[in-house]
ROBA-46694 format. One record per residue (C-alpha): residue number from 1; residue in three letters; z, x, y. Coordinates in nm, 3 decimals. Last residue first. Example, Ala and Ser with C-alpha at 12.3 -4.5 7.8 and 13.67 -1.06 7.14 Angstrom:
# ROBA-46694
ATOM pos code      up    east   north
ATOM   2  SER   0.714   1.367  -0.106
ATOM   1  ALA   0.780   1.230  -0.450
END
This chain:
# ROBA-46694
ATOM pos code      up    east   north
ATOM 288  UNK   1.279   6.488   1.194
ATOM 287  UNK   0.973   6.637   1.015
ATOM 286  UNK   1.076   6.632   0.597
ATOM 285  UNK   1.169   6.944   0.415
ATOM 284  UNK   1.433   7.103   0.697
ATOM 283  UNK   1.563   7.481   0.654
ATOM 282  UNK   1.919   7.598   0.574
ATOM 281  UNK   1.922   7.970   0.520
ATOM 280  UNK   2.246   8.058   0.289
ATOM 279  UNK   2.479   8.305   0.312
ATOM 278  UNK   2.685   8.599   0.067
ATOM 277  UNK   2.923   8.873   0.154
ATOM 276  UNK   3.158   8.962  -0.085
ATOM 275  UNK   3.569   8.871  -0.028
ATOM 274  UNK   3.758   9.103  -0.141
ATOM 273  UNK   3.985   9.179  -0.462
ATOM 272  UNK   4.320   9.312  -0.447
ATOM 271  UNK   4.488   9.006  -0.540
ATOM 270  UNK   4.259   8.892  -0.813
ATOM 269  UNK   4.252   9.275  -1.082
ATOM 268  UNK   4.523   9.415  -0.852
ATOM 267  UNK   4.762   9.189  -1.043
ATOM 266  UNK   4.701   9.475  -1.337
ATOM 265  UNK   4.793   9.447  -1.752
ATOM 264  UNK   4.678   9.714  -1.900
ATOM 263  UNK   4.713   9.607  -2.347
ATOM 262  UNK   4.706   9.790  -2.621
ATOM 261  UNK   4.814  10.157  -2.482
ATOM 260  UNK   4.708  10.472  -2.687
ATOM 259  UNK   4.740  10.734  -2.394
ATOM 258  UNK   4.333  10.682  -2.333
ATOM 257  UNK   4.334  10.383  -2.104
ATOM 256  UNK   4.604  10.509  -1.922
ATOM 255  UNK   4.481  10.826  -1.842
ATOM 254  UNK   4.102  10.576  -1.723
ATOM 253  UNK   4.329  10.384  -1.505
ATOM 252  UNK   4.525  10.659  -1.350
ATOM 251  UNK   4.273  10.695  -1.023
ATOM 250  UNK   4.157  10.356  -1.003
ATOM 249  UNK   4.493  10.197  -0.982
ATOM 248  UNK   4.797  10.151  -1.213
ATOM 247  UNK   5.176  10.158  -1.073
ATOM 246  UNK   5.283   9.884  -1.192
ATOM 245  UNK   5.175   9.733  -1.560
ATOM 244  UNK   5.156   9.884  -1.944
ATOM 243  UNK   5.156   9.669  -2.270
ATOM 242  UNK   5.236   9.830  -2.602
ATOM 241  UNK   5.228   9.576  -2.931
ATOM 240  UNK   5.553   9.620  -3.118
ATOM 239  UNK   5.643   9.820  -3.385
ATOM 238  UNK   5.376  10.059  -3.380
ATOM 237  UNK   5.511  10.363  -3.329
ATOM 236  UNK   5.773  10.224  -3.033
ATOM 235  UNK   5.883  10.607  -2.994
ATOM 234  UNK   5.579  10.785  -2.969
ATOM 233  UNK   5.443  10.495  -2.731
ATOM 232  UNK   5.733  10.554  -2.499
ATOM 231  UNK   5.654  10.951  -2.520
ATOM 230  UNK   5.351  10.869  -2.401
ATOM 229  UNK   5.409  10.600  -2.150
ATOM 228  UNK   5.672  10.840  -1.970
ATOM 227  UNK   5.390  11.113  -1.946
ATOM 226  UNK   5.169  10.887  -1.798
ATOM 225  UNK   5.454  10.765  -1.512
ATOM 224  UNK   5.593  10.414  -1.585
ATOM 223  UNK   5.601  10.121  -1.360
ATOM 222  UNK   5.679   9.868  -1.630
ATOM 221  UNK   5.629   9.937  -1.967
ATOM 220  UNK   5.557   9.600  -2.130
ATOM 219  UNK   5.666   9.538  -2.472
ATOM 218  UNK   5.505   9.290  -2.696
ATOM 217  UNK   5.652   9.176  -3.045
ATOM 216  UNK   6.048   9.238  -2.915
ATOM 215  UNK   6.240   9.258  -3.263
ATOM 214  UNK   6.626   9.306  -3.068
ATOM 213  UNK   6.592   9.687  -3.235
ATOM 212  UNK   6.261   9.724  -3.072
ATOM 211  UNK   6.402   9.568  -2.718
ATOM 210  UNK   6.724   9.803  -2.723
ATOM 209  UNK   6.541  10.120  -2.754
ATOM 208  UNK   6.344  10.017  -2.489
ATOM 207  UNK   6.583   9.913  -2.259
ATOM 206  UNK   6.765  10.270  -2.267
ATOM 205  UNK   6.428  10.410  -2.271
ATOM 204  UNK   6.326  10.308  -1.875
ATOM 203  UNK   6.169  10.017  -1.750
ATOM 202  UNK   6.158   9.766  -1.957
ATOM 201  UNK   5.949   9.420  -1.959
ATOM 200  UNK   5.984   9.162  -2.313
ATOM 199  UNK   5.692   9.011  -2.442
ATOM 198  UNK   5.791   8.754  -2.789
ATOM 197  UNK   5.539   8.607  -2.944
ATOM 196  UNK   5.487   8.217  -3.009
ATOM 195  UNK   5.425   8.121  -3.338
ATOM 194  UNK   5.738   8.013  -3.427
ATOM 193  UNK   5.765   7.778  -3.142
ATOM 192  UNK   6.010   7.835  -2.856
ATOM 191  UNK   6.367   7.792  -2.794
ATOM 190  UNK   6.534   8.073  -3.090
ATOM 189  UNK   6.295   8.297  -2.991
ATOM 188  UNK   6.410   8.216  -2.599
ATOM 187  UNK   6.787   8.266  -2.714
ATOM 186  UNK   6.744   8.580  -2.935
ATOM 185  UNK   6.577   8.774  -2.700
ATOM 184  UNK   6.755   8.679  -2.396
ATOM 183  UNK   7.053   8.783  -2.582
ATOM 182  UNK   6.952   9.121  -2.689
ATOM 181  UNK   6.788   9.196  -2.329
ATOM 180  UNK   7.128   9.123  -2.135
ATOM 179  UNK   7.316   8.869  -1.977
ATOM 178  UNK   7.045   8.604  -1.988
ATOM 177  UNK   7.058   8.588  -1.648
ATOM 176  UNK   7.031   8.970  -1.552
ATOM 175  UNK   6.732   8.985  -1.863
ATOM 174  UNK   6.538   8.710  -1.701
ATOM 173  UNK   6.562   8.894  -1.363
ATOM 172  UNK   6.433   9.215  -1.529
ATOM 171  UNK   6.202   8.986  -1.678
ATOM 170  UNK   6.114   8.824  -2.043
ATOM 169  UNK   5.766   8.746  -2.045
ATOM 168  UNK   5.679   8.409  -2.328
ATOM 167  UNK   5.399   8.280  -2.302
ATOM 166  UNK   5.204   7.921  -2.229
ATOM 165  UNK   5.423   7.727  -1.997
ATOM 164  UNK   5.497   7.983  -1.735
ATOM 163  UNK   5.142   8.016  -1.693
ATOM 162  UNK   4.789   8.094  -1.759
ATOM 161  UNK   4.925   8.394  -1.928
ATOM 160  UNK   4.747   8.734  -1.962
ATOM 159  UNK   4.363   8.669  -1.898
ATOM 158  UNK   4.091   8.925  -2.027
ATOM 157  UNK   3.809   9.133  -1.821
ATOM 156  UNK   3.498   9.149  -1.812
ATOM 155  UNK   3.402   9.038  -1.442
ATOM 154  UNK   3.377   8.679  -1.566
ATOM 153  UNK   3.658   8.705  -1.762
ATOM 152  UNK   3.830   8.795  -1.410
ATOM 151  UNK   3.629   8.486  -1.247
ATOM 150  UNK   3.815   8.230  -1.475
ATOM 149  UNK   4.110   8.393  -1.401
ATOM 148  UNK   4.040   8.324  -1.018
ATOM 147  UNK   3.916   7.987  -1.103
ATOM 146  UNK   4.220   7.803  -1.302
ATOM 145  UNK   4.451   8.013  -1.043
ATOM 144  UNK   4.343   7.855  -0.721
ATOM 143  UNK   4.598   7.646  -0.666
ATOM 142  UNK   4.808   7.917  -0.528
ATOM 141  UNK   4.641   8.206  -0.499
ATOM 140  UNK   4.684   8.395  -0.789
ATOM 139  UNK   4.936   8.671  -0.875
ATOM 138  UNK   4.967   8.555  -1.261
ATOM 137  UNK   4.911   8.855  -1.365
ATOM 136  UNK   4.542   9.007  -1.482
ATOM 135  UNK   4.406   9.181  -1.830
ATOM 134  UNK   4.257   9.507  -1.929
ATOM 133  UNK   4.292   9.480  -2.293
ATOM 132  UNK   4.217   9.786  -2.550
ATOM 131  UNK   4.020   9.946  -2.800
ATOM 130  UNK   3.774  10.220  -2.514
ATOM 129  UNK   3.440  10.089  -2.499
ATOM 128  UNK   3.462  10.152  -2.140
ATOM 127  UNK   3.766  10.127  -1.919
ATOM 126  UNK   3.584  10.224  -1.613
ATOM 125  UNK   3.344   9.983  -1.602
ATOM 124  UNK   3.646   9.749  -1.676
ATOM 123  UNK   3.739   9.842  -1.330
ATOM 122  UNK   3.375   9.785  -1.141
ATOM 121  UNK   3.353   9.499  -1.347
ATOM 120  UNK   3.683   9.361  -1.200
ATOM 119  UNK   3.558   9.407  -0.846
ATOM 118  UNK   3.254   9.218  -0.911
ATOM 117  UNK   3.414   8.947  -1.084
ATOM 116  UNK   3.700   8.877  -0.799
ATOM 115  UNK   3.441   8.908  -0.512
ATOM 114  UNK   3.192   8.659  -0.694
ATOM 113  UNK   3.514   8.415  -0.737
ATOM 112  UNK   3.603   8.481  -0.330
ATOM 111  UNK   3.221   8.493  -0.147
ATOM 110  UNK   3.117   8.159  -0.412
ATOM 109  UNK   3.438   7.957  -0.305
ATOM 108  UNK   3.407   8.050   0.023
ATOM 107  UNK   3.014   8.012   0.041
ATOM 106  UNK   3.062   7.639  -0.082
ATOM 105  UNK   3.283   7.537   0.169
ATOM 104  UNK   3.063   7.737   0.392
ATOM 103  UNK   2.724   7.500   0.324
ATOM 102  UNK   2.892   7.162   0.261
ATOM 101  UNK   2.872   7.025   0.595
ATOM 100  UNK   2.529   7.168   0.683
ATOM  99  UNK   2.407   7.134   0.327
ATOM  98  UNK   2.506   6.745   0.318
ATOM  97  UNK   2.372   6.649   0.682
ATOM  96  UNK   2.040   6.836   0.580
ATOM  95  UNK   2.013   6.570   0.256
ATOM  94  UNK   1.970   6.716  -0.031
ATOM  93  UNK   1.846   7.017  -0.230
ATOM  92  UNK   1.992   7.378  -0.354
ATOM  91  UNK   1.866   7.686  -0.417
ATOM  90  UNK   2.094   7.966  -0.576
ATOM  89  UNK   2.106   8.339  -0.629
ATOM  88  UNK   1.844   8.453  -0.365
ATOM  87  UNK   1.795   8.834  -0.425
ATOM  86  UNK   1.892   9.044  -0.095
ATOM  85  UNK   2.164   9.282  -0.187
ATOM  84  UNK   2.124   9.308  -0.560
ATOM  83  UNK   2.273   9.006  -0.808
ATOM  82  UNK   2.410   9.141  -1.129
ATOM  81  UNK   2.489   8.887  -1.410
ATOM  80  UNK   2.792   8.766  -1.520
ATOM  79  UNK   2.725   8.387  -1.446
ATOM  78  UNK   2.338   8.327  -1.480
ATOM  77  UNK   2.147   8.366  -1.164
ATOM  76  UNK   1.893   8.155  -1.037
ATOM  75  UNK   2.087   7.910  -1.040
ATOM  74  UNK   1.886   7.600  -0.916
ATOM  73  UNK   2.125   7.249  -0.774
ATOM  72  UNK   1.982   6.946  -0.676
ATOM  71  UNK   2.101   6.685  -0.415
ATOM  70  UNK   2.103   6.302  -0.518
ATOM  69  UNK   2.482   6.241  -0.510
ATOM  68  UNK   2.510   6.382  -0.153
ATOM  67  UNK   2.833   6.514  -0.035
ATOM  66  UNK   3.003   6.578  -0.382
ATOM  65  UNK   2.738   6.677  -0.573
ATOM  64  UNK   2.697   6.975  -0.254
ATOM  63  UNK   3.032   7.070  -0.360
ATOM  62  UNK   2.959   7.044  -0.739
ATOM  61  UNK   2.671   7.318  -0.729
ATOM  60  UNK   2.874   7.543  -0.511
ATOM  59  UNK   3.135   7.558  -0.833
ATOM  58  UNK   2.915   7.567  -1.081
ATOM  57  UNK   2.813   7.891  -0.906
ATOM  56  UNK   3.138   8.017  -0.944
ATOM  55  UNK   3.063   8.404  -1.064
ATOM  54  UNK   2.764   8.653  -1.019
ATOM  53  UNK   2.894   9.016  -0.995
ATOM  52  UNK   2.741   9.155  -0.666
ATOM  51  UNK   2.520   9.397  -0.429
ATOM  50  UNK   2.532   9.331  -0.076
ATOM  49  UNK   2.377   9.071   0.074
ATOM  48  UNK   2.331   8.797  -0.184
ATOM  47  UNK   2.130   8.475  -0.156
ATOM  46  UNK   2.180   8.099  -0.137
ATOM  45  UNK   1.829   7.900  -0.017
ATOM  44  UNK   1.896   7.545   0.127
ATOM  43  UNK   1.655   7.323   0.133
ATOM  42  UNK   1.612   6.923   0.337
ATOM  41  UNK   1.512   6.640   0.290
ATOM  40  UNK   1.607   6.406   0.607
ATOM  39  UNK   1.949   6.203   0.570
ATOM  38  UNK   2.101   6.303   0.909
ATOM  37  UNK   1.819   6.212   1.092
ATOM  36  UNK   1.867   6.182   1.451
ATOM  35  UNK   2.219   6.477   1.449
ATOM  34  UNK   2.449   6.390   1.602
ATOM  33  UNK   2.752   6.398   1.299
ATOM  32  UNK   2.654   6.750   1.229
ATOM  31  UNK   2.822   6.945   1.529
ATOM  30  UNK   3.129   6.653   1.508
ATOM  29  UNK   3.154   6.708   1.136
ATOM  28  UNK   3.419   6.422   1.083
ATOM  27  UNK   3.723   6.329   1.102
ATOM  26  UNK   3.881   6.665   0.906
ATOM  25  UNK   3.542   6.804   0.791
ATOM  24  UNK   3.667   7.096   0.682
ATOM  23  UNK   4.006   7.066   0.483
ATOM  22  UNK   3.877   6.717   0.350
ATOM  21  UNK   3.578   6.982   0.209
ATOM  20  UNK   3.819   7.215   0.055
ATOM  19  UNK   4.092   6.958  -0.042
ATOM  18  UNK   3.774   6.770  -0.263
ATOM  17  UNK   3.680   7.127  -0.418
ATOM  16  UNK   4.071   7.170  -0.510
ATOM  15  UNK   4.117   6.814  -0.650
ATOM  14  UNK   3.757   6.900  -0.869
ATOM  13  UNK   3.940   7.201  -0.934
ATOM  12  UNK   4.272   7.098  -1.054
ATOM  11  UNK   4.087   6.780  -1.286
ATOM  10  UNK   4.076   7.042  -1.554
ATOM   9  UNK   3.808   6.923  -1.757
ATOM   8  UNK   3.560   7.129  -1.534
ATOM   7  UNK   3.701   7.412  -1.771
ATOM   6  UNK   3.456   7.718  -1.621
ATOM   5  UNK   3.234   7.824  -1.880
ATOM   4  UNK   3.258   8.202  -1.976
ATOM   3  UNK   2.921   8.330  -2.170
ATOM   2  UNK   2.972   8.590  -2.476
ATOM   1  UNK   2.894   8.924  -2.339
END
């Protein structure tokens, strides 16, 4: 699998990582604050309890940057790769007063991007070698969007739009404004770049029929049955790329897969994934 780096020139998540731990420590850590020694050496040992897709690690590495400039950061792990319930993933270095502070701040954003990955490869498992796209939406948590898609590639999987910015998707709500799929069409090609495609959503044949003759380069079935997809897929015959969303889960993934579709799109893929469970043992290098 060719590696996925996370864009660190995207000054989002350092803003995000800096909200995290301001989030936290409010005034101050008042358990930590106490303590005789606050700047003693001390280790930190990340590890896996329950089998997981490795993703974010950068991520834990620049929180504990961020409290002590001198800590170090081992993966142990490279992003994408399995971790079984037990295996240490990470070790990290510094100060005790930085891996107290920074030690769930970290876990959060480790327990949510490795939770995104894992559940995606479970789904693109499931896909196979088969020639299409399993991508995500843009239902993202707010602000966290950058690193949620970032952990679907991760998992396997591709990324439909960043944003509104960078594709075109032409809504039933679009369409309603517009005044109708022929106009909106025509208007937005008429907006954007040449080389921007055109992705219009329909949800019954009617529309369809009315996006291929408007020149629609992606159409998205949306919340079609199988059979409905089929006979949608007849009719398009290659004149547009076919795009399927709503109404997808484990069970019809796989009949999906195989009806001749180019492209599954799923928001299940980040907001149905959970949380994995992952800690860290904290243990002093110097005596207090």
């Amino acid at each position: 699998m060719t590696p996925v780096r996370l864009p660190f020139f995207c000054g989002g998540i350092d803003h995000l990582i800096d909200l995290a731990i301001s989030e936290d420590m409010g005034s101050g850590d008042v358990t930590t604050d106490p303590l005789p020694h606050p700047d003693r050496l001390a280790a930190g040992r990340i590890f896996a309890k329950e089998p997981l897709v490795i993703a974010g690690l950068d991520i834990a590495k620049r929180v504990f940057e961020k409290l002590d400039k001198n800590s170090s950061f081992s993966s142990l792990h490279t992003e994408g790769s399995l971790a079984t319930s037990g295996q240490v993933i990470a070790e990290v270095k510094g100060s005790i007063r930085a891996l107290l502070i920074g030690e769930r701040t970290a876990l959060n954003f480790l327990q949510r991007l490795c939770g995104i990955a894992t559940h995606v490869r479970r789904l693109t498992d499931m896909v196979g070698a088969k020639p299409i796209r399993l991508v995500d939406t843009r239902k993202t948590i707010p602000g966290w969007r950058v690193l949620e898609k970032y952990a679907v590639r991760v998992g396997g999987a591709h990324n439909h739009r960043m944003g509104l910015y960078d594709g075109v998707l032409i809504k039933d709500n679009h369409i309603a404004a517009f005044g109708g799929i022929s106009n909106a069409i025509l208007r937005v090609r008429n907006s954007v770049s040449h080389l921007m495609k055109i992705e219009i959503e329909v949800s019954n044949f009617e529309e369809l029929n009315e996006a291929l003759e408007a020149g629609a380069d992606i159409i998205m079935l949306d919340n079609m049955n199988i059979d409905e997809i089929k006979s949608a897929i007849g009719l398009i015959n290659g004149r547009a790329i076919v795009e399927v969303s709503g109404r997808i889960s484990r069970e019809n993934l796989g009949l999906i897969a195989d009806a001749g579709v180019d492209i599954i799109s799923m928001g299940a893929l980040t907001h149905s994934a959970v949380f994995v469970d992952i800690s860290m043992k904290i243990a002093p290098l110097t005596p207090s």
